[in-house]
C-alpha positions, 0 to 999 in steps of 0.5 A: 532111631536111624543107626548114625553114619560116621566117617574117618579121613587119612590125614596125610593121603585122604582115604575115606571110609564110613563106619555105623555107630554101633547101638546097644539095642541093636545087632551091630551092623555090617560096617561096625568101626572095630571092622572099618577101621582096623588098621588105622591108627588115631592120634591125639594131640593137646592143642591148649587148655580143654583142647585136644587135636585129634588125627586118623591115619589109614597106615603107619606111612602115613602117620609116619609121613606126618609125624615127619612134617612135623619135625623141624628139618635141619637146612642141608646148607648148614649142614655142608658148613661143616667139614667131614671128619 
């Protein structure tokens, strides 16, 4: 049985990187995730019943820039409505 190729994408920048699934009867391989993947951070999100949403993030920018989409934004407009005291 062939090692299994696996890949994880930045959600925000779209960096890729491959990674081999490590085998327990096997010497890990060169490219194991606990290598390739340090660094990156992985968000889970419930998205309903028996489902979760799950996203990679190649820096804490990134999931900082994504974490910020994710927030309504207060209309500068509005704001301005009221007088500085």
């Amino acid at each position: 049985m062939s090692p299994v190729k696996k890949d994880a994408t930045c959600y925000t920048c779209g960096k890729k990187v491959e990674f081999t699934r490590c085998s327990s009867r096997k010497d890990p391989p060169e490219d194991v995730p606990c290598r390739v993947l340090s660094g990156w951070l992985t968000v889970h999100r419930w998205a309903g019943v028996r489902s979760i949403d799950q996203y990679d993030f190649c820096s804490f920018t990134c999931l900082q820039r994504w974490v910020e989409a994710q927030a309504p934004k207060i209309p500068s407009t509005f704001l301005k409505a009221f007088p500085d005291e």
